[in-house]
C-alpha positions in Angstrom: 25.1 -10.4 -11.0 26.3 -12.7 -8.1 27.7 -9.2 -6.3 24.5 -7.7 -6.7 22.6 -11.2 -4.5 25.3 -11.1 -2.0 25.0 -10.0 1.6 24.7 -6.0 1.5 25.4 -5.2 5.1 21.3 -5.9 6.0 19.9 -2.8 4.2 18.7 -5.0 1.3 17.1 -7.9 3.8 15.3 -4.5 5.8 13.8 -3.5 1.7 12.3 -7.3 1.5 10.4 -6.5 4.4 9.8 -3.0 4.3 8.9 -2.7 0.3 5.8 -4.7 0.9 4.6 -3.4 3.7 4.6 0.1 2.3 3.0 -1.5 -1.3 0.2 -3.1 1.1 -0.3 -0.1 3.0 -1.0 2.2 -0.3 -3.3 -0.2 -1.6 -4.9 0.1 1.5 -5.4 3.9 1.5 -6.3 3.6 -1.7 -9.4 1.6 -1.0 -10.2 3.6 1.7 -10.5 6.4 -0.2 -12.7 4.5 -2.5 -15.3 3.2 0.0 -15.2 6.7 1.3 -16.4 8.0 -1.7 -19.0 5.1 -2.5 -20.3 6.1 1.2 -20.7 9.9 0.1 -22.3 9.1 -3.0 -24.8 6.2 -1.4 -25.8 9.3 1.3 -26.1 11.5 -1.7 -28.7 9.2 -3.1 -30.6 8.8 0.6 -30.7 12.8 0.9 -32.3 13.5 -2.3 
């Protein structure tokens, strides 16, 4: 277990950072999507 926390040459350090950004940026498209589809639906409602 200690081999797997040592220093891995900087690509693990780069996978703290990178890992959340790209779990923060899916969450964000995901709620995009979402409030686009609440928008269509609201303008749905206003057309009828």
């Amino acid at each position: 277990m200690t081999y797997l926390l040592a220093h891995q040459g900087g690509w693990d350090e780069i996978l703290l950072v990178v890992g959340p950004i790209l779990v923060l940026g899916g969450l964000l498209r995901l709620a995009n999507k979402r409030a686009d589809k609440l928008n269509e639906e609201a303008d749905a409602k206003v057309r009828r």
